[in-house]
C-alpha positions in Angstrom: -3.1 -53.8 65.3 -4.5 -57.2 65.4 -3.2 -60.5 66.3 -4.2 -63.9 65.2 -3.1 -66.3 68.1 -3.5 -70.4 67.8 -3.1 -73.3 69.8 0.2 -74.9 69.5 3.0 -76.0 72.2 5.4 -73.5 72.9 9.3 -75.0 73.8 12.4 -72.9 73.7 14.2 -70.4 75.4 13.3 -66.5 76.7 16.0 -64.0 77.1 13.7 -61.8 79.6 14.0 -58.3 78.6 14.8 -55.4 81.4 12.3 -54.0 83.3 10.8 -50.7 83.0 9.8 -49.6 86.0 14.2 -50.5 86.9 15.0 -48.3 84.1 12.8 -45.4 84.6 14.2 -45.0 87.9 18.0 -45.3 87.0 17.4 -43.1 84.0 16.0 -40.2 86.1 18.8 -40.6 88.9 21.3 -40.8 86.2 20.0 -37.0 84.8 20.2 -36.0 88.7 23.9 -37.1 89.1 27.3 -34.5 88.1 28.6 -36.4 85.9 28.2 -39.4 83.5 26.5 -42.6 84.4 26.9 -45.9 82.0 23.1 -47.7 81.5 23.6 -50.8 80.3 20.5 -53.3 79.5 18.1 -50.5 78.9 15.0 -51.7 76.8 13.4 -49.7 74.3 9.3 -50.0 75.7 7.7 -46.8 75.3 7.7 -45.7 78.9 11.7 -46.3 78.9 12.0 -44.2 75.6 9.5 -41.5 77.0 12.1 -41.2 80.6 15.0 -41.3 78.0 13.5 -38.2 76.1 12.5 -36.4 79.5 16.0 -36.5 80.9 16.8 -34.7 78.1 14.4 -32.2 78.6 15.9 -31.6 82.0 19.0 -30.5 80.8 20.9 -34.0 80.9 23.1 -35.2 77.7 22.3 -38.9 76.4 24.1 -40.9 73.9 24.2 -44.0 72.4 27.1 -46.4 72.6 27.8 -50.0 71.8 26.4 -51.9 74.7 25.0 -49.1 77.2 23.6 -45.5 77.4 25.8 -43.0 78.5 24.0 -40.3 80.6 25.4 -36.8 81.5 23.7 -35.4 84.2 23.3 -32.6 86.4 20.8 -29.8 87.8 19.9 -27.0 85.1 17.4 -24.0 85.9 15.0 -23.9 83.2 12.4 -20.6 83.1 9.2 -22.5 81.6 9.3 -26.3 81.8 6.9 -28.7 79.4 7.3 -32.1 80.0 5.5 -35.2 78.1 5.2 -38.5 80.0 3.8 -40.7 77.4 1.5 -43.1 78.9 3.8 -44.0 81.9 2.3 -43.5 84.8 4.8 -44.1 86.9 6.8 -41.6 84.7 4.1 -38.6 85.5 4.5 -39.4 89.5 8.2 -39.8 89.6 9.5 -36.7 87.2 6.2 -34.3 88.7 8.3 -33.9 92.2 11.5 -33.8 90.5 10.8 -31.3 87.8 9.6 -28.8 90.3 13.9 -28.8 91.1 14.3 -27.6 87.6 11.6 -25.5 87.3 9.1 -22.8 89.4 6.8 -23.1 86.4 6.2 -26.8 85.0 3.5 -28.4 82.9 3.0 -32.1 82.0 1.2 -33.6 79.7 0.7 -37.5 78.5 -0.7 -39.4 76.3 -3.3 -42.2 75.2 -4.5 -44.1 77.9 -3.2 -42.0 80.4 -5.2 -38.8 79.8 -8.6 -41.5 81.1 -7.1 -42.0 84.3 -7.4 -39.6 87.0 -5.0 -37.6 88.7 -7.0 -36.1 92.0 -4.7 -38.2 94.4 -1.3 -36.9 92.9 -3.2 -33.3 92.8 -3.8 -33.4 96.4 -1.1 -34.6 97.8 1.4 -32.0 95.9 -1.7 -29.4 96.6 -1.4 -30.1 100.6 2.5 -29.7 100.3 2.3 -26.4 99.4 2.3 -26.5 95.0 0.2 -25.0 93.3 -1.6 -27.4 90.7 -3.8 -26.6 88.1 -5.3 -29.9 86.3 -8.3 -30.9 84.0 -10.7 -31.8 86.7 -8.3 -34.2 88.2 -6.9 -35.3 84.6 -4.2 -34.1 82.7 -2.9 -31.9 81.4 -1.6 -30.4 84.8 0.5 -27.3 85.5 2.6 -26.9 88.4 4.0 -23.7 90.4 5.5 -23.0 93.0 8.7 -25.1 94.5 9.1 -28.3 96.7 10.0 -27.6 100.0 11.5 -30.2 102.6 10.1 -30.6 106.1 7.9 -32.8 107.7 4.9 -34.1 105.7 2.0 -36.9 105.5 1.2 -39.2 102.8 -1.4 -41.4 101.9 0.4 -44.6 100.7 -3.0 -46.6 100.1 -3.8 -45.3 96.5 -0.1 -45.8 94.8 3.4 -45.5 95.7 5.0 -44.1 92.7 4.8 -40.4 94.1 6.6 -41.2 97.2 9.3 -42.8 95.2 9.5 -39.5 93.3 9.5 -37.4 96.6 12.4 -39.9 97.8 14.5 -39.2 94.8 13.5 -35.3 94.5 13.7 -34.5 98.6 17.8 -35.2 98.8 18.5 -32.7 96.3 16.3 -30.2 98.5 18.6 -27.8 101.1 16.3 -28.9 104.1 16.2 -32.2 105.6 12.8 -33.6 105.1 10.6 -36.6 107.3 7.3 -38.0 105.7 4.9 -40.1 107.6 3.7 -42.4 105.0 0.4 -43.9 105.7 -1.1 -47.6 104.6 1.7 -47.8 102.7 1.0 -50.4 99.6 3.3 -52.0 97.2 6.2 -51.6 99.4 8.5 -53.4 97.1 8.6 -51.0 94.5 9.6 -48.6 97.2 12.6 -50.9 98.1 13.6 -50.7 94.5 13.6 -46.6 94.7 15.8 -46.7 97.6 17.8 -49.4 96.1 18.4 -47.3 92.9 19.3 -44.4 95.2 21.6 -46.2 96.8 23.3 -47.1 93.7 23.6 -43.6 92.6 25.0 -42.5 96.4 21.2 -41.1 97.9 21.2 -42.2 101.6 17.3 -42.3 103.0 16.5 -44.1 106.4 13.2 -46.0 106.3 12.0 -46.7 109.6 8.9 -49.7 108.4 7.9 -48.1 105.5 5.6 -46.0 107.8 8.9 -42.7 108.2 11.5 -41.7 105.9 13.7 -39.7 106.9 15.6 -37.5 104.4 18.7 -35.8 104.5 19.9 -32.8 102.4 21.8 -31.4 100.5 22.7 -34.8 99.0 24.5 -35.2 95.6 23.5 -38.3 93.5 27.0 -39.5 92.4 27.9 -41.3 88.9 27.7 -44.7 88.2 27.5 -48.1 86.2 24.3 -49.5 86.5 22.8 -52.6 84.6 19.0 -52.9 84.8 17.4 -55.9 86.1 15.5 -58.4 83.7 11.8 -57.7 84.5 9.9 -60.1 86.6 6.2 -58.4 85.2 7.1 -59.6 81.7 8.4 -63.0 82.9 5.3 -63.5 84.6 3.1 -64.5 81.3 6.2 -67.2 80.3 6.4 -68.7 83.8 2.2 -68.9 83.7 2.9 -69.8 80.5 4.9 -73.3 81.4 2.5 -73.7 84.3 0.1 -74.4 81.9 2.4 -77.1 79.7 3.9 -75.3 77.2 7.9 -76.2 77.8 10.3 -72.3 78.3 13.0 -71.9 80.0 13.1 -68.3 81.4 17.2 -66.7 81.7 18.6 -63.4 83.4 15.9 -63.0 86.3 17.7 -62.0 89.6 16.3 -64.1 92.6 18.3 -60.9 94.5 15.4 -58.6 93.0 13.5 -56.1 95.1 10.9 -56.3 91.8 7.5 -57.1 93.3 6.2 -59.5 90.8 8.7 -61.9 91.8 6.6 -63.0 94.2 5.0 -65.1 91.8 6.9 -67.7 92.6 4.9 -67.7 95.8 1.7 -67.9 94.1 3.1 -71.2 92.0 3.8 -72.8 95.4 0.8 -72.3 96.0 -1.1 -73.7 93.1 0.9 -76.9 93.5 2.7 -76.0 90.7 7.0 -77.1 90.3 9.4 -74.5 89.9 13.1 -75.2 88.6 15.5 -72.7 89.3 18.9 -73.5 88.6 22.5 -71.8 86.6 20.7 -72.2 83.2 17.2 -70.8 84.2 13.9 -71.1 85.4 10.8 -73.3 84.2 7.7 -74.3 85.7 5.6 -77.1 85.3 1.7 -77.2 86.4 1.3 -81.1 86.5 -0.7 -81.1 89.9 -2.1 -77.1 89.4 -5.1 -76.5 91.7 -7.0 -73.7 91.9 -5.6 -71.5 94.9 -5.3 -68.2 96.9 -3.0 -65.0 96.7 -2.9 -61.8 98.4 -1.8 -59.4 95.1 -1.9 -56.5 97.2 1.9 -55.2 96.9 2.1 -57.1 93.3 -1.2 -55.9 91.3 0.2 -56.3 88.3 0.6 -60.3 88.7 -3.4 -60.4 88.6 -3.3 -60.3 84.6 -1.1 -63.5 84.2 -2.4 -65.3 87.4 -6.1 -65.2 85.5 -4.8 -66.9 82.7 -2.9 -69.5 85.1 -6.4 -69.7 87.4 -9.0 -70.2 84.2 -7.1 -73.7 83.6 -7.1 -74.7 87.1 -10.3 -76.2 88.6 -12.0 -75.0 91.1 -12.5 -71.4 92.5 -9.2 -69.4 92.9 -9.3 -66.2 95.0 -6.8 -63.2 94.5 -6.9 -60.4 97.1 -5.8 -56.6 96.3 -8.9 -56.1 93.7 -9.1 -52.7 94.0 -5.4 -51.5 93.1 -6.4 -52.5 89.4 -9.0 -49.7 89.0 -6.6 -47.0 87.2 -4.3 -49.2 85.4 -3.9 -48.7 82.0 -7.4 -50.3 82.1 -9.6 -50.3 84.4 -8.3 -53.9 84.8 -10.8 -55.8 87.0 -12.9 -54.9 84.2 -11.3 -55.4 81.6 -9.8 -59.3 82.9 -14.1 -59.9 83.8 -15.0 -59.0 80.0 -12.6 -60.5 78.4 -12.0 -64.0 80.1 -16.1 -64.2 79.8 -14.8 -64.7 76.4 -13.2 -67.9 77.6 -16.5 -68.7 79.1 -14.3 -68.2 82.2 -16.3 -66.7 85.1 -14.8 -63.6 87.2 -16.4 -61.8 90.2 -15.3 -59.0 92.1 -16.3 -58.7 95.5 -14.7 -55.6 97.2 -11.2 -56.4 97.1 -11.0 -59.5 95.8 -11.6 -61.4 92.3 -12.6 -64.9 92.0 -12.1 -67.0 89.1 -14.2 -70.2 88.1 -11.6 -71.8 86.0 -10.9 -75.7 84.6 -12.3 -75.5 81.1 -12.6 -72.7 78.3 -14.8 -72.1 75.5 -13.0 -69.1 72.9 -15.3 -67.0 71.2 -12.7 -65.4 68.7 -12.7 -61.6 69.1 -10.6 -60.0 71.8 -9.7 -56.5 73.2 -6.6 -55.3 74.9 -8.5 -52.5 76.5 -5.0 -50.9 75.0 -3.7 -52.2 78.2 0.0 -54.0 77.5 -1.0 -56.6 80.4 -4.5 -57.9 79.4 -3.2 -58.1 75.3 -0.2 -60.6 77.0 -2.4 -62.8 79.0 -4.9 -63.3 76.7 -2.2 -64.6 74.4 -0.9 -67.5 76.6 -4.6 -68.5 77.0 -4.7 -68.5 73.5 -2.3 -71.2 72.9 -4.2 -73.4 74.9 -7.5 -72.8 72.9 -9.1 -74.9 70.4 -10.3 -71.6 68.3 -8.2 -69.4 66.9 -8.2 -65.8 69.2 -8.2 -62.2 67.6 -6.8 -59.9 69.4 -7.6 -56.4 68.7 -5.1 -53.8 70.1 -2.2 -56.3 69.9 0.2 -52.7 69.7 -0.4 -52.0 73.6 2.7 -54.4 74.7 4.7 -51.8 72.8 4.2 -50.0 76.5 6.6 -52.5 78.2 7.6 -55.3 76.0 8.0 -54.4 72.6 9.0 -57.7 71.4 6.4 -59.7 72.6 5.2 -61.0 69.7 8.1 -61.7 68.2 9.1 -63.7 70.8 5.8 -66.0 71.4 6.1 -66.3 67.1 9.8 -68.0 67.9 8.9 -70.0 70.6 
């Protein structure tokens, strides 16, 4: 799909929609729990629809009601278990531990852009815990055999975190009591939204510094009401957005969130940009921007949106935590260098960190998402701001997270 996007003010209000990476984890504990669970605010992005179809799959009862998702849960022992994560990969990493408590025989597959991105770390790591995994040379499809057993563990934490949140909600459901030593832990955040979610659904874990978990088990996720948080990722390429002039006021973000990307507000401050937070919402304004520096290390998925905010700044801007973006969707340092050379923008990467030469742009018109739902949104917003109309080729990749992104820049 292509979009056509043109310079124009944007002013008006954004309902932000829920977050994914919230609902994929309340989904799955909702499947674990006897009993039924009501889901409110669940969004309908691809990843939240592909969890939605996968809790089925493990034996759990969904329906549709007027303002929620009911979800009826509970453990089912299924001979010969196929499971299909879409292109989520935080799907593949939390429902690979947990299937293996359904199943002694389990293989998963994806699809698009997540059969290009390896697997070797999850392969390992489940490898050295005693499952048997049989991949594509590191890629999937992958099968699994065997069964996840509790105990004491390690953990390399440096690569992602998404299997230890799957570990954290699988091990409780395990008869053993389990400890893992985690180790350079990164994106701790999203690991404080695991535990919060497990919390929710009645999962007790002690975390000693995100460096120990302890595990107890024979734990019994318990039914509950749960409304998903509106998703700070998305919000980020509206905030950037108003940064950069355009006039949106931004409802139903929780300040309260454990969501990593709301740390963006940190990265405003220090750009010298003005955020308003008040009853009605949030807005930002970029009067006095100035190119600046961020550590994205436990939020790599602000980099997309804080390239478009730095190629209007002048000056050099430095973000930090370059090398978490190499099995995105994307390989995402990449594809942000390539494409905001299209802005005449320059970006090196050096080690771990990008810098971007920003203050003035030059649009030559054709664009690529890289089908990666992050790059297609932040070239967007830099498209308003452009004096030549942009073409973006692969527009259908925020269907991954934000379905209605288009829509919603068209009625700004």
């Amino acid at each position: 799909m292509i979009k056509k996007v043109s310079k124009r003010k944007l002013f008006g209000t954004i309902h932000v929609p829920p977050s994914k990476s919230d609902a994929q984890r309340a989904v799955l504990a909702a499947s674990l729990a006897n009993g039924s669970s009501q889901i409110y605010n669940l969004g309908a992005s691809n990843d939240e629809l592909a969890m939605l179809n996968n809790s089925q799959v493990l034996g759990a009862a969904v329906s549709r009601e007027r303002d929620h998702y009911m979800i009826k849960g509970g453990i089912h022992s299924i001979k010969e278990l196929e499971i299909n994560v879409g292109e989520s990969g935080l799907g593949l990493r939390l429902l690979t531990p947990v299937s293996l408590l359904f199943s002694s025989q389990v293989k998963i597959q994806g699809e698009g852009s997540i059969l290009d991105r390896s697997q070797h770390f999850l392969v390992q790591q489940l490898t050295a815990m005693g499952v048997k995994v049989v991949s594509q040379n590191g890629f999937l499809p992958i099968t699994l055999s065997g069964e996840l057993r509790g105990g004491e563990h390690q953990l390399d934490g440096s690569v992602s975190s998404q299997l230890l949140s799957g570990l954290l909600m699988s091990m409780p459901l395990l008869e053993e009591d389990s400890l893992l030593h985690v180790n350079n832990l990164k994106s701790t955040p999203y690991v404080s939204m695991t535990l919060q979610t497990l919390k929710e659904f009645g999962i007790c874990i002690e975390n000693r510094n995100f460096e120990e978990f302890h595990i107890r088990g024979n734990q019994r996720y318990q039914p509950t009401k749960y409304s998903i948080e509106a998703d700070w990722s998305s919000a980020s390429f509206w905030l950037v957005a108003g940064a950069l002039g355009h006039q949106i006021k931004l409802t139903g973000l929780s300040m309260e969130s454990e969501q990593a990307d709301r740390r963006i507000l940190e990265a405003f401050k220090a750009a010298n940009c003005t955020v308003d937070l008040n009853i009605d919402g949030i807005t930002v304004r970029g009067e006095n921007k100035t190119a600046f520096e961020f550590d994205c290390t436990h939020c790599p998925d602000l980099f997309p949106a804080l390239c478009t905010l730095a190629a209007f700044c002048e000056g050099t801007t430095v973000l930090k935590g370059a090398n978490r973006l190499k099995h995105k969707e994307s390989d995402r340092a990449t594809a942000l260098i390539e494409e905001f050379s299209k802005l005449g923008v320059a970006i090196q990467k050096n080690d771990d960190v990008l810098k971007i030469n920003g203050g003035t742009i030059d649009v030559r018109a054709q664009f690529d998402s890289h089908n990666d739902h992050r790059i297609a949104m932040c070239l967007a917003i830099a498209g308003t701001l452009s004096d030549q109309e942009m073409i973006i080729h692969g527009a259908e990749a925020v269907n991954k997270s934000y379905p209605e992104f288009w829509d919603d820049l068209s009625n700004l």
